[in-house]
C-alpha positions in Angstrom: -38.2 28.8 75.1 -35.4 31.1 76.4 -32.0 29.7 77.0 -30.0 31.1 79.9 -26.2 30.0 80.0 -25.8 29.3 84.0 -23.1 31.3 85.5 -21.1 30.5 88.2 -23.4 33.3 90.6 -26.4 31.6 89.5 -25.1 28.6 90.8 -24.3 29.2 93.9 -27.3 31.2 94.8 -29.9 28.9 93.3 -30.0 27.3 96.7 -31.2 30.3 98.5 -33.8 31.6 95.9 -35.3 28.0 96.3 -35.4 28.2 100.0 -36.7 31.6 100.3 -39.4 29.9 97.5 -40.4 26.9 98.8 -39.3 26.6 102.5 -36.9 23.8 103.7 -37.4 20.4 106.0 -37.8 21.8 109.2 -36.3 19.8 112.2 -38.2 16.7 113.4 -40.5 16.7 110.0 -38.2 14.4 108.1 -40.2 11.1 108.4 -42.8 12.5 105.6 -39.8 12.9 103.1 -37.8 9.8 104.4 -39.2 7.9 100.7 -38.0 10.7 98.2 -34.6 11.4 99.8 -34.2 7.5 100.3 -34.6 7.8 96.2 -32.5 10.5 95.8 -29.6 9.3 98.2 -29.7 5.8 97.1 -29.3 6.7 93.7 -26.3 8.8 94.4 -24.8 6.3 96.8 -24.9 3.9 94.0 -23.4 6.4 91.4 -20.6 7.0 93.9 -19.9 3.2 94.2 -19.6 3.0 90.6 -17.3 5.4 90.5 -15.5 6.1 93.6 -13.5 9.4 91.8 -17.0 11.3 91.9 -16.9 13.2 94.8 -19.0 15.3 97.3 -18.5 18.5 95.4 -19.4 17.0 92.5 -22.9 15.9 93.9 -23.2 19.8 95.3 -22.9 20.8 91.6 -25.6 18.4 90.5 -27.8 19.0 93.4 -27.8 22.8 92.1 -27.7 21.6 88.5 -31.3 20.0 89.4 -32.2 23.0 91.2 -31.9 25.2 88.3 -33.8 22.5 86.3 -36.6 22.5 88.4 -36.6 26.1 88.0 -36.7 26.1 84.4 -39.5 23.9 84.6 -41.3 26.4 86.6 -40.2 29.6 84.5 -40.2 27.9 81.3 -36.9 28.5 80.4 -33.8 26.3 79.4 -30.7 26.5 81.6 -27.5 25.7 79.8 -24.9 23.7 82.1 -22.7 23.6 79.9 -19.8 25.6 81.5 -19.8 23.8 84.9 -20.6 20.0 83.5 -18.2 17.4 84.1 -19.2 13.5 83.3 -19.1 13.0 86.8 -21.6 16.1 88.0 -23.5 14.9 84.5 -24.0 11.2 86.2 -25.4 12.6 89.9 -27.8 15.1 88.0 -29.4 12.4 85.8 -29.3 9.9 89.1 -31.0 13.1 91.1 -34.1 13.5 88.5 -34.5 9.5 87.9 -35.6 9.8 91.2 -38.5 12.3 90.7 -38.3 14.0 87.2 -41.3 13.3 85.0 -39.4 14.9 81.8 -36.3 12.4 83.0 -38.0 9.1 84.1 -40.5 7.8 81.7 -41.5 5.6 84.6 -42.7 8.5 87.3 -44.1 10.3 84.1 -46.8 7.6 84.0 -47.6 8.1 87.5 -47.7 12.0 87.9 -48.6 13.3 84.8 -52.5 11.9 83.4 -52.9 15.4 81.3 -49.9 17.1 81.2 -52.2 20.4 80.5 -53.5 20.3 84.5 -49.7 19.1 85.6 -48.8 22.0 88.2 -44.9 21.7 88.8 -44.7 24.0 91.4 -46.4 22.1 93.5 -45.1 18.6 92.5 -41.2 19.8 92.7 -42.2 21.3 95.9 -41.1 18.6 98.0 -37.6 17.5 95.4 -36.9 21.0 96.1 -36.9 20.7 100.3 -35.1 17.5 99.8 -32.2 18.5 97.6 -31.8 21.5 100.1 -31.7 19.1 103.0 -29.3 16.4 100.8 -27.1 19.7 100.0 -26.9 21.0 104.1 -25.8 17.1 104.9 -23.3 17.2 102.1 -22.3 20.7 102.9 -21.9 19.1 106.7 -20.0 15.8 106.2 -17.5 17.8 104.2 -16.8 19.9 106.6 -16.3 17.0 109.5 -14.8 14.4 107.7 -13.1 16.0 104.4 -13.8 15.6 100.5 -15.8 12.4 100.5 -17.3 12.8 104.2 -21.0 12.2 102.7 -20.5 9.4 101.1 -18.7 7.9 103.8 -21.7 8.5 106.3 -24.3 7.4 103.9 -22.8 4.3 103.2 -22.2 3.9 106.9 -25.7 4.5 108.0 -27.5 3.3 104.9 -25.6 1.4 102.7 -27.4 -1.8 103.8 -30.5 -0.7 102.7 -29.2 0.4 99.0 -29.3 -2.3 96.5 -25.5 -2.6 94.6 -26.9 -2.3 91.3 -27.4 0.5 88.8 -31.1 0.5 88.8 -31.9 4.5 89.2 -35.2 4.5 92.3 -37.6 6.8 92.1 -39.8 7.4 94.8 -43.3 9.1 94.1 -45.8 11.0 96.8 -49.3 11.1 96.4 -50.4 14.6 96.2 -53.9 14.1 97.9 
């Protein structure tokens, strides 16, 4: 399998090449995703609350991180992190794919993957993809309106209720029929 180093332009435009390649959430269509961002939200939230010090940017990184690894899934090829990983960015990529990554969580590998020889990742990352985009463009969002840990703030706000305080990673898996 090749191994690409990630660069800092790879990064950044990662988020674009997924777009263009499998769409985003468009407005109003949000309810049909509302379990897998729940997943991938809570199990940042509760990474956060562990460790207040991690910060928005540092979930950007890892929401890009997990990007790239989606697309090495898809390309077969191995994306090396290892000049932009920090423990911190390291924590939110691993809580990211416990919520959805076969080849991370033993648990949704069970679920999604009978045969691995008939397992089609483009179309089961499909979805992870549109909802790390829309995760990012919120992050991207609350920075911008209430500063360096904006995000965080809001999702605790609106949802921090509904997040147990534990460190149990969630996953959340759709049926593809």
């Amino acid at each position: 399998m090749e191994k690409i180093v990630v660069d800092s332009y790879n990064l950044d435009k990662i988020s674009t090449r997924m777009a263009k390649d499998f769409g985003t959430i468009a407005k109003g269509q949000e309810e049909h995703y509302t379990y897998p961002l729940a997943a991938m939200e809570g199990n940042l939230l509760k990474l956060h609350r562990q460790d207040p010090n991690r910060t928005d940017r540092e979930a950007l990184t890892a929401i890009r991180m997990a990007l790239l690894t989606i697309d090495g899934y898809i390309k077969q090829v191995e994306y090396d992190f290892s000049d932009h990983v920090t423990l911190n960015n390291k924590a939110f990529l691993h809580g990211l794919l416990m919520s959805f990554d076969p080849y991370t969580n033993k648990e949704v590998r069970e679920v999604v993957m009978e045969d691995e020889r008939y397992f089609d990742a483009k179309k089961y990352y499909a979805i992870h993809v549109k909802c790390l985009l829309r995760i990012e463009k919120s992050i991207k969002l609350w920075i911008k309106r209430r500063g360096s840990n904006g995000y965080f703030t809001f999702i605790e706000n609106h949802m921090g209720h509904m997040i147990e305080r534990d460190e149990k990673m969630n996953f959340s898996v759709l049926s593809q029929g």
